[in-house]
C-alpha atoms as a printed R data frame, in Angstrom:
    type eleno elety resid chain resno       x       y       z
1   ATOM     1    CA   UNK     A     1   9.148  15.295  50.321
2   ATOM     2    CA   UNK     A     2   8.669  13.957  46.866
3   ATOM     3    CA   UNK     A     3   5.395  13.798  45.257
4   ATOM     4    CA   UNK     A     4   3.972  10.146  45.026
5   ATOM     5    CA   UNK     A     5   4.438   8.622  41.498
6   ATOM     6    CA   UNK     A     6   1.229   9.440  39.673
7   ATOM     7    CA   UNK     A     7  -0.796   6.185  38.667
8   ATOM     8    CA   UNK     A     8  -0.641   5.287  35.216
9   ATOM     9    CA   UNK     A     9  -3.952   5.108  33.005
10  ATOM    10    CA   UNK     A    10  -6.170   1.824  33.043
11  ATOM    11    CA   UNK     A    11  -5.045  -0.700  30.020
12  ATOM    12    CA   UNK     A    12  -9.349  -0.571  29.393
13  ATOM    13    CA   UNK     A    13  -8.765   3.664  28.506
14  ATOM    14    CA   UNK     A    14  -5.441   2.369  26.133
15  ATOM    15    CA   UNK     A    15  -7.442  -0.588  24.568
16  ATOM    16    CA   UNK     A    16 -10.860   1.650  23.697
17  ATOM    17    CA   UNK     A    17  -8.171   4.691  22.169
18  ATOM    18    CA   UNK     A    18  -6.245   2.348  20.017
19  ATOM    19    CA   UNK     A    19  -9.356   0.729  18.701
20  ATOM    20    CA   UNK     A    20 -10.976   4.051  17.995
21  ATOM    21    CA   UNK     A    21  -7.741   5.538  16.957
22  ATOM    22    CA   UNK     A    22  -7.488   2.299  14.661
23  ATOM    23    CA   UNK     A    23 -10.778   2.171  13.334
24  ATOM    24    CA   UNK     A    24 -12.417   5.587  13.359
25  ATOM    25    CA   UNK     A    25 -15.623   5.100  14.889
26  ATOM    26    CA   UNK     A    26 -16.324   4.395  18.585
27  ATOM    27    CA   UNK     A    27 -19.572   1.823  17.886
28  ATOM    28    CA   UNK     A    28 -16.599   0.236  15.501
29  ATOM    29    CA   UNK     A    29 -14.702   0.083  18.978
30  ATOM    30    CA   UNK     A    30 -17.023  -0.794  21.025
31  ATOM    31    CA   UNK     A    31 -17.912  -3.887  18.881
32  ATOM    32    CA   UNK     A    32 -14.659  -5.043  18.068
33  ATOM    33    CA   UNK     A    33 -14.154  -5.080  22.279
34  ATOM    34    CA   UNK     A    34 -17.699  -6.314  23.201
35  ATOM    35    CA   UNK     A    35 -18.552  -3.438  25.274
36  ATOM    36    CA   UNK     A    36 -21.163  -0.069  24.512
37  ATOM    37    CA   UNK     A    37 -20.102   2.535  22.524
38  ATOM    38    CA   UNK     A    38 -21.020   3.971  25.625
39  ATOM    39    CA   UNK     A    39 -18.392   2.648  27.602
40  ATOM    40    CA   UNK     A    40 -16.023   3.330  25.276
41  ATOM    41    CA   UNK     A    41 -16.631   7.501  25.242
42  ATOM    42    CA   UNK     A    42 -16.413   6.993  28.766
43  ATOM    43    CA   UNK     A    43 -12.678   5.409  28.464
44  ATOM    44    CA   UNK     A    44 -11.620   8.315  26.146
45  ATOM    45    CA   UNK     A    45 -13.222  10.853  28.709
46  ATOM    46    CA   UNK     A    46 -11.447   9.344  31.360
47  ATOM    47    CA   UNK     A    47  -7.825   9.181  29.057
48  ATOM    48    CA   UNK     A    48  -8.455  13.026  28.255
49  ATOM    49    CA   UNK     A    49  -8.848  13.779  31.612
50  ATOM    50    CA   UNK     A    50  -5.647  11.962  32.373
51  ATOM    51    CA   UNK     A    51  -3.468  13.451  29.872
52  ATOM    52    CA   UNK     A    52  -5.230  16.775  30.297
53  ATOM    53    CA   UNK     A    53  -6.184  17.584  26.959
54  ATOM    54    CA   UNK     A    54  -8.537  16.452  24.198
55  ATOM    55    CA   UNK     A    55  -7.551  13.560  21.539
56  ATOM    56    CA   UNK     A    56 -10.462  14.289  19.455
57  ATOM    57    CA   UNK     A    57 -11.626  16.761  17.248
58  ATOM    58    CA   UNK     A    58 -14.749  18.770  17.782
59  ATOM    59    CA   UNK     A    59 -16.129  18.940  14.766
60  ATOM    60    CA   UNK     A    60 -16.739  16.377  12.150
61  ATOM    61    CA   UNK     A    61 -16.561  13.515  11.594
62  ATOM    62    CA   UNK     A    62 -16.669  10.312  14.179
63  ATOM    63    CA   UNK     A    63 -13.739   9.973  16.378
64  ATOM    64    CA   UNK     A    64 -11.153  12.194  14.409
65  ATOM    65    CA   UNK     A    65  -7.788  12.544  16.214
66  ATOM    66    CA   UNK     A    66  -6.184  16.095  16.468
67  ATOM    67    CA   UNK     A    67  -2.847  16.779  16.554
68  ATOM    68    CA   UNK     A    68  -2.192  15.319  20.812
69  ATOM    69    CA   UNK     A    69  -4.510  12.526  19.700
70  ATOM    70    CA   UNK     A    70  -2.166  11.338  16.648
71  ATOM    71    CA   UNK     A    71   0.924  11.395  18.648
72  ATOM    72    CA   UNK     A    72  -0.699   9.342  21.029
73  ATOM    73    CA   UNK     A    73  -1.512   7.060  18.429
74  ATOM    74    CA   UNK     A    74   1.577   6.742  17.294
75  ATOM    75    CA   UNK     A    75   3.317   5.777  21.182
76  ATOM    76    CA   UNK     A    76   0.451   3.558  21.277
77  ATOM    77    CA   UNK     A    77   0.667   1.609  18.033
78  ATOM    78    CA   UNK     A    78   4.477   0.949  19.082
79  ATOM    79    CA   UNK     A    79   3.702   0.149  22.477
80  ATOM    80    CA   UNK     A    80   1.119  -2.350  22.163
81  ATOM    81    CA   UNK     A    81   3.333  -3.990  19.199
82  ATOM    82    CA   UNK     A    82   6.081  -4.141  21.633
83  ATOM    83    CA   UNK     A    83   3.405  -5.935  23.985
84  ATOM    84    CA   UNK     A    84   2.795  -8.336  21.129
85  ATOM    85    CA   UNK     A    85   6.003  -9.184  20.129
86  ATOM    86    CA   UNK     A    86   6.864 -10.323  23.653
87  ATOM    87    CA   UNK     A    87   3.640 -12.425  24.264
88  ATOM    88    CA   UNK     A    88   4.465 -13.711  20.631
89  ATOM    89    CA   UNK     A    89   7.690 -14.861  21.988
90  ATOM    90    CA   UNK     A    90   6.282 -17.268  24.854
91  ATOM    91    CA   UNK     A    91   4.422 -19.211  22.610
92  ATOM    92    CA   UNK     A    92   5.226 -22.312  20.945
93  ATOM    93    CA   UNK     A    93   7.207 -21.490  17.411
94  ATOM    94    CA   UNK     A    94   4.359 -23.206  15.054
95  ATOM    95    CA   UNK     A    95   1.174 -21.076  16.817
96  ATOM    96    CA   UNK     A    96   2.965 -17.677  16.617
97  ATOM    97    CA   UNK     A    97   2.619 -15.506  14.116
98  ATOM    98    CA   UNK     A    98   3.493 -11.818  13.467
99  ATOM    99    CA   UNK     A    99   1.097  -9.205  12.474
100 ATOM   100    CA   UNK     A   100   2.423  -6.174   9.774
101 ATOM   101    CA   UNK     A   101   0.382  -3.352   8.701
102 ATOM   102    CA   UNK     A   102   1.744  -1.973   5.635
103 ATOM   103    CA   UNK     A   103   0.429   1.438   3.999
104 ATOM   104    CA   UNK     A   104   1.731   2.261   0.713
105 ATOM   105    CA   UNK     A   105   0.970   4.759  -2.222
106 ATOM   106    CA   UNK     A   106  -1.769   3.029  -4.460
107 ATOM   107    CA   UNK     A   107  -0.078   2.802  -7.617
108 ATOM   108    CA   UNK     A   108   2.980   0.829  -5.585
109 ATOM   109    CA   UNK     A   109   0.779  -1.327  -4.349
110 ATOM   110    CA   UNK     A   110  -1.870  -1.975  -7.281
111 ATOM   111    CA   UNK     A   111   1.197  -2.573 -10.063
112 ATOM   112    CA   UNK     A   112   4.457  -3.870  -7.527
113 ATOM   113    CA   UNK     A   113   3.663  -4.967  -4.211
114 ATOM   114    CA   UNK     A   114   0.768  -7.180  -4.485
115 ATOM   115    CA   UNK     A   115   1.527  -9.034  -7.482
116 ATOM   116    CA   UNK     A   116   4.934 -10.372  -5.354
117 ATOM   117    CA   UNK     A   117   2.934 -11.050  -1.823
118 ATOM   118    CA   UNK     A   118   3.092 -14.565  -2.331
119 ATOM   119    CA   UNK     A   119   6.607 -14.841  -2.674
120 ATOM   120    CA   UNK     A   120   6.663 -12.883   0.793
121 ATOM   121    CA   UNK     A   121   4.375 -15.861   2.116
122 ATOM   122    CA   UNK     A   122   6.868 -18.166   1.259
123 ATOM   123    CA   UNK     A   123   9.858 -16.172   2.312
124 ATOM   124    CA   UNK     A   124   8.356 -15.510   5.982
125 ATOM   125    CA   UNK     A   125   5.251 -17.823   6.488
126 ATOM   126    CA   UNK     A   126   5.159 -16.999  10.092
127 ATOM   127    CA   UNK     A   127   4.894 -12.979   8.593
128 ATOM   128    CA   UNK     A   128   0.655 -12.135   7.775
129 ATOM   129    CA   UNK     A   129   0.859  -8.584   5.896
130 ATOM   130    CA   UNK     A   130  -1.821  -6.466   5.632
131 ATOM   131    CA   UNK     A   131  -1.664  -3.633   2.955
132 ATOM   132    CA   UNK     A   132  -3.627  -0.956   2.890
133 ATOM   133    CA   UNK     A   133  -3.261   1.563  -0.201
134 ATOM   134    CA   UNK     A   134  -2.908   5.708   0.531
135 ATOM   135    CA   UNK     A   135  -3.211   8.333  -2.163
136 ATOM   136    CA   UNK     A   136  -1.330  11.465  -1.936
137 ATOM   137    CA   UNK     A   137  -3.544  13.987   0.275
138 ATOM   138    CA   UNK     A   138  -4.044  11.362   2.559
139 ATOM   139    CA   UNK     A   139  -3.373  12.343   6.628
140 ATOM   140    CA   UNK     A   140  -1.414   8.536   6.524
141 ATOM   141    CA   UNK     A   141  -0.659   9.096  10.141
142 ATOM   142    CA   UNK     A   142  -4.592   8.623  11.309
143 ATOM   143    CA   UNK     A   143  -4.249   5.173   9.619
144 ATOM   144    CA   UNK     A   144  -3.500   2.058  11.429
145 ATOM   145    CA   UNK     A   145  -0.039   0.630  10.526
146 ATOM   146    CA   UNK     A   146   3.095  -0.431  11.642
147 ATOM   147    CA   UNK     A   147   5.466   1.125   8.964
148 ATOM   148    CA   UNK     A   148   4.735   2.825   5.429
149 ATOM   149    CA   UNK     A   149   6.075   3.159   1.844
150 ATOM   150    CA   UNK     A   150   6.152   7.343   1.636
151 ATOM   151    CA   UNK     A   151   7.628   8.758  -1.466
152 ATOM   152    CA   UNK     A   152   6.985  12.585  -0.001
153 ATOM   153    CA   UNK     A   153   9.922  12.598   2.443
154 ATOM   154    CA   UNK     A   154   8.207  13.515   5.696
155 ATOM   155    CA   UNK     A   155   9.384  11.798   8.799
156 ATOM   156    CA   UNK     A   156   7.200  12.097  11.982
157 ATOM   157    CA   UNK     A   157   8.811  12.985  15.389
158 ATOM   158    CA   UNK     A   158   9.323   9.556  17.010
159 ATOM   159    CA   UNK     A   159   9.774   7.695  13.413
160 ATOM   160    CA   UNK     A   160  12.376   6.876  11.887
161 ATOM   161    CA   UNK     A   161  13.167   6.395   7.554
162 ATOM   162    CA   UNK     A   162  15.510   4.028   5.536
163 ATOM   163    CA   UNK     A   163  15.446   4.668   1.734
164 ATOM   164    CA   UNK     A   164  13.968   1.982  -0.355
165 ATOM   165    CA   UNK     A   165  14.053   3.258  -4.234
166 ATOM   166    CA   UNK     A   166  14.739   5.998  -6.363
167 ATOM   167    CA   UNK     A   167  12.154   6.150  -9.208
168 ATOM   168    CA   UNK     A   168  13.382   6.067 -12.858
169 ATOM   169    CA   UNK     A   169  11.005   7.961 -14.900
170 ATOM   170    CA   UNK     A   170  10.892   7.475 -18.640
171 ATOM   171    CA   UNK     A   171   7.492   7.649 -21.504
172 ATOM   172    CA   UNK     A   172   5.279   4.825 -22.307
173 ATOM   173    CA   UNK     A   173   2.380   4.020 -24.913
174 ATOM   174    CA   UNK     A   174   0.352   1.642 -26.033
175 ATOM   175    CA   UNK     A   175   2.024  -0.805 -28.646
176 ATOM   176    CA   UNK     A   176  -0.397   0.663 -31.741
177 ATOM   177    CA   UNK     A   177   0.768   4.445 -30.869
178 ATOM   178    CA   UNK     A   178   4.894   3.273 -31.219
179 ATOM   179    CA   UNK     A   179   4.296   2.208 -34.749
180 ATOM   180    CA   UNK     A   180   5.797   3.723 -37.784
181 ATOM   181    CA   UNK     A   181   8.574   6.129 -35.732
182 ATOM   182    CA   UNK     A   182   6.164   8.150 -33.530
183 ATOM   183    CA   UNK     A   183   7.417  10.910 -32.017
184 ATOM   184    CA   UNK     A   184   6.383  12.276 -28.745
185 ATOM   185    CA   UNK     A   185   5.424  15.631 -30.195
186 ATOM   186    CA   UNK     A   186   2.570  13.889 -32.155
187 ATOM   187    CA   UNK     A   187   1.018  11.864 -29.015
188 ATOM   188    CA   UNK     A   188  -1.554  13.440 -26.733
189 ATOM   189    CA   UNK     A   189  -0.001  14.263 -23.522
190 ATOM   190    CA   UNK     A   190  -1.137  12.218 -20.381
191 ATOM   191    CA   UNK     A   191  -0.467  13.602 -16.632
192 ATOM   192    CA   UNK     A   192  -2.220  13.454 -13.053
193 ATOM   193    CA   UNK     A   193  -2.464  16.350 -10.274
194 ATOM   194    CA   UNK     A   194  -0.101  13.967  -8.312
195 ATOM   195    CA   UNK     A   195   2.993  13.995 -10.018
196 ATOM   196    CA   UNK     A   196   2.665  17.616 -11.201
197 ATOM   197    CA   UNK     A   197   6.358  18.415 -12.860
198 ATOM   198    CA   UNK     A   198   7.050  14.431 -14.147
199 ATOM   199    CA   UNK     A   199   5.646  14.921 -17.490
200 ATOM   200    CA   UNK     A   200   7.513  18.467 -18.287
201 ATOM   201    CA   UNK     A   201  10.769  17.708 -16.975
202 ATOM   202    CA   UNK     A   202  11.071  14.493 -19.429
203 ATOM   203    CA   UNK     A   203   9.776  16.473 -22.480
204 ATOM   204    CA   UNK     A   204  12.657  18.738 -21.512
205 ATOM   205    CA   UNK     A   205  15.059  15.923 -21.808
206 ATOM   206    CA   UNK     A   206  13.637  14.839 -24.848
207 ATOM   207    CA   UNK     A   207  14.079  18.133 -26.473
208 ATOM   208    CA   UNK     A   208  10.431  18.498 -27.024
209 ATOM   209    CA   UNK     A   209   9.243  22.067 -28.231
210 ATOM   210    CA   UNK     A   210   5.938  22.314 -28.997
211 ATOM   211    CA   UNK     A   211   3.774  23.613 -25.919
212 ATOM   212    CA   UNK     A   212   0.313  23.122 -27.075
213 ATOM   213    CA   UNK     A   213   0.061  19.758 -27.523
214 ATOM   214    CA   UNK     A   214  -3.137  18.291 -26.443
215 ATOM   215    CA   UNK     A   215  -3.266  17.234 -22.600
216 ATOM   216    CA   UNK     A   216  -5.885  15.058 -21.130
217 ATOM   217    CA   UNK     A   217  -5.223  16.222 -16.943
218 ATOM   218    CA   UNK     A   218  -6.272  13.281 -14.148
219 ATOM   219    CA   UNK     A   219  -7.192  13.650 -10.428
220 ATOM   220    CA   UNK     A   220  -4.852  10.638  -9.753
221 ATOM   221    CA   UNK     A   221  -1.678   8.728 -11.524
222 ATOM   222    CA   UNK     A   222  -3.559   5.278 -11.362
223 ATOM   223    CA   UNK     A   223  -6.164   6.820 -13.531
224 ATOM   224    CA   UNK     A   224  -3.945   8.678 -15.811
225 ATOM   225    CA   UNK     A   225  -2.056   5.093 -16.001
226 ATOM   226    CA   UNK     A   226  -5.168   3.480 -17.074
227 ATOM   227    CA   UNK     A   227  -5.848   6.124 -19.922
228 ATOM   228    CA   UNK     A   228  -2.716   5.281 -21.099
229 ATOM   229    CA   UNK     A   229  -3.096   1.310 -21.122
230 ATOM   230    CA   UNK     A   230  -6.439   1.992 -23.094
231 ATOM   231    CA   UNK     A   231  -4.220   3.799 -26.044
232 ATOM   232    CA   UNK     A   232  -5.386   7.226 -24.854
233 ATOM   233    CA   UNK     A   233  -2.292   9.020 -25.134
234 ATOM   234    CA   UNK     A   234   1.201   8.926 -23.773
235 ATOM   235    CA   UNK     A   235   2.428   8.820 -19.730
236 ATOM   236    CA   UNK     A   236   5.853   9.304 -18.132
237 ATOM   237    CA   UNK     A   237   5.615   6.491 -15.119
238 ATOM   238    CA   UNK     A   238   8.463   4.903 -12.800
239 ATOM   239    CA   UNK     A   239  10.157   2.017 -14.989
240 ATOM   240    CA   UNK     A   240   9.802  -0.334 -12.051
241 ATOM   241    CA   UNK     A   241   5.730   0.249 -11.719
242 ATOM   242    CA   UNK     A   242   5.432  -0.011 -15.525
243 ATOM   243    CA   UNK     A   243   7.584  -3.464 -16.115
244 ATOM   244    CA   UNK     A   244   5.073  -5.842 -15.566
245 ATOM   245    CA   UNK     A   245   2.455  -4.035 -18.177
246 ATOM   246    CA   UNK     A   246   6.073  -3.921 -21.047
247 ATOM   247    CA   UNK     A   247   6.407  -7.367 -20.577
248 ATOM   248    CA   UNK     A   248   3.021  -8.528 -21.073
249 ATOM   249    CA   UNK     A   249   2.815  -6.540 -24.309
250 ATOM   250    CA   UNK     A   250   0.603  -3.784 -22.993
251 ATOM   251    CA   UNK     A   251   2.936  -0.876 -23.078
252 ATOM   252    CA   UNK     A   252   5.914   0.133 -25.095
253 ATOM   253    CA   UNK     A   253   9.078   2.744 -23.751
254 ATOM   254    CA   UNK     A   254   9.807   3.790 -27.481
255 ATOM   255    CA   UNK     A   255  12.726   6.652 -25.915
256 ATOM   256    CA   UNK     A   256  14.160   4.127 -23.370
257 ATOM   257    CA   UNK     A   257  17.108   5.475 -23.774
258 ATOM   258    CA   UNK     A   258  15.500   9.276 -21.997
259 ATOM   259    CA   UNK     A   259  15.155   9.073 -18.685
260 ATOM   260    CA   UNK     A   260  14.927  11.626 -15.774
261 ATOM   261    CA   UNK     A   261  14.909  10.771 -12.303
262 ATOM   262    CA   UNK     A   262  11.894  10.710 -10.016
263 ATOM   263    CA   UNK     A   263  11.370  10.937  -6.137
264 ATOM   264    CA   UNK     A   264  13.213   8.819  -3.324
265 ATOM   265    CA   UNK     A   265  10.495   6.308  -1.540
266 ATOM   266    CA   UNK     A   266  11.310   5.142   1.975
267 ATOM   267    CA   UNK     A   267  10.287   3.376   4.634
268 ATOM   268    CA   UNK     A   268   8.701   5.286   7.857
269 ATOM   269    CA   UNK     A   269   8.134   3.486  11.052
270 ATOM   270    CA   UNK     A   270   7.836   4.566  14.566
271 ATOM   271    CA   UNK     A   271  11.838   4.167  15.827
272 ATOM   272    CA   UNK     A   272  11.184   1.194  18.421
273 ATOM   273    CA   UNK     A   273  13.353  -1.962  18.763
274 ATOM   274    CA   UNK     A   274  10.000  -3.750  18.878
275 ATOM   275    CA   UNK     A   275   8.881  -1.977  15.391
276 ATOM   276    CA   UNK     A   276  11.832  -2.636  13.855
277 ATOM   277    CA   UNK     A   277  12.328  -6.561  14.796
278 ATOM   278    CA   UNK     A   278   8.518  -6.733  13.817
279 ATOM   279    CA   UNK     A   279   9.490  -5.321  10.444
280 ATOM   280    CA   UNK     A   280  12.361  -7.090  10.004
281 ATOM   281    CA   UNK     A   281  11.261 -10.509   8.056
282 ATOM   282    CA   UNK     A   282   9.176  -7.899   5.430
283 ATOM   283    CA   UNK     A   283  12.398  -5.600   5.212
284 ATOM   284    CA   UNK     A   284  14.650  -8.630   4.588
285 ATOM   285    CA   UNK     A   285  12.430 -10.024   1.535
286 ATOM   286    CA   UNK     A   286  11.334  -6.483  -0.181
287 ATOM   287    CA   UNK     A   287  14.850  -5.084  -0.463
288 ATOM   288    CA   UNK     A   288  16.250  -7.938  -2.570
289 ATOM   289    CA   UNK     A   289  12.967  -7.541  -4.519
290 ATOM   290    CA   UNK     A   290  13.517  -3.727  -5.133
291 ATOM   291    CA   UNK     A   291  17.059  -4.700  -6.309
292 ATOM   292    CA   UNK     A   292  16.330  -7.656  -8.449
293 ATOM   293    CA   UNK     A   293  14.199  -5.544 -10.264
294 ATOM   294    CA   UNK     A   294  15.924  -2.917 -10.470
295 ATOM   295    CA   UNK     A   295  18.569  -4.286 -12.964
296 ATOM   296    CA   UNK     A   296  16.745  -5.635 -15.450
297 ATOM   297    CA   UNK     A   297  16.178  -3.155 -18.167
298 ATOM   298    CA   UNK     A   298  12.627  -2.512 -19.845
């Protein structure tokens, strides 16, 4: 005899995991559903007990997902998405609108992505984007979000990638430090933790010798990029993250002709039909932006 089908969990022990998962804090939870935090620990007791293992970490801080708990996260996010997108679909065509959780790395966001969101309102009105920025480091995963711009090449079991650019990397400097036939072997050198390798690889196609030349070393690339707006020294940066700041005067590519390239970024979403129709307005606006951009020269 065949055992009887085992009863699912509640939708109240999904709801209180997805809000904690989303938000990292139960009272954050507990708020956002208008319930006690105690209630909600009692929902993820009663989830652990279901699936037969903790979510959580022990230690810490507040609601931190382990390694069962962000897989978890990850069916969830697509399955409640899935729910949405079908609810979405029975209502009338001028109430609905889709929700899109975007991560992507800060610098992408800060100097590309944010300055074009308006277009994106006009391309998909019905489309309401929320971006949040990541820095490398960042466990990206624990985040809430419904697909992400990841230039590191990791896919997660159940996601799926499609690649969006390949990064053209060449050196930039304020307008002053390009006068009177600089050469790059004069310039204080300008690099972050982050994109360890960018820097030395396009001195090596520039045929630059000289090894001690001053270097000025930053936690981040947004910083270093800063350093080098302010006339501090000289930065190898994407071409495509840099146009906006040549155009407006700000910086100058005095070797535009040396170039090496940089990393691959893709797209990374959980591989659903729901995820992917959900992305699908976003996906059909930012590639034609990519390639726009992409052939006009600095």
């Amino acid at each position: 005899m065949a055992d009887p089908p085992r009863a699912r969990p509640s939708l109240r022990m999904i709801e209180a995991f997805e809000a904690v998962a989303r938000l990292g804090s139960r009272a954050a939870a507990a708020a956002e559903l208008n319930v006690t935090p105690g209630a909600i620990s009692k929902q993820l007791r009663a989830l652990e007990h279901w699936v037969g293992q903790k979510l959580f970490a022990e230690e810490g801080r507040d609601a931190v997902l382990n390694g069962a708990g962000r897989r978890l996260a990850q069916s969830v996010t697509a399955g409640l998405a899935q729910i949405g997108d079908g609810l979405a679909a029975l209502r009338p065509a001028d109430k609905a609108r889709t929700q899109l959780s975007v991560l992507a790395p800060a610098t992408f966001a800060m100097k590309w992505l944010v300055p074009r969101l308006f277009r994106l309102e006009r391309a998909a009105p019905t489309l309401q984007v929320t971006l949040r920025s990541t820095n490398t480091g960042d466990d990206w995963l624990t985040l809430p979000h419904h697909l992400a711009i990841r230039r590191d090449g990791f896919v997660p079991t159940g996601y799926e990638a499609q690649p969006l650019l390949r990064e053209s990397l060449t050196a930039f400097v304020a307008p002053h430090l390009a006068q009177g036939g600089t050469a790059p072997d004069t310039l204080t050198l300008l690099e972050s933790q982050t994109r360890s390798g960018d820097l030395d690889r396009w001195l090596a196609a520039a045929a630059v010798q000289r090894i001690a030349q001053p270097r000025q070393r930053f936690a981040h690339f947004y910083v270093a990029y800063e350093a080098a707006l302010a006339g501090e020294g000289l930065i190898v940066a994407p071409s495509l993250l840099a146009a906006a700041d040549v155009a407006a005067g700000r910086l100058v590519a005095p070797w535009p002709g040396i170039t090496v390239p940089g990393v691959v970024y893709s797209i990374v979403m959980p591989a659903t039909a729901a995820m992917r129709q959900r992305a699908a307005p976003f996906l059909e606006w930012l590639h034609p932006e990519i390639e726009a951009l992409a052939q006009q020269a600095i």
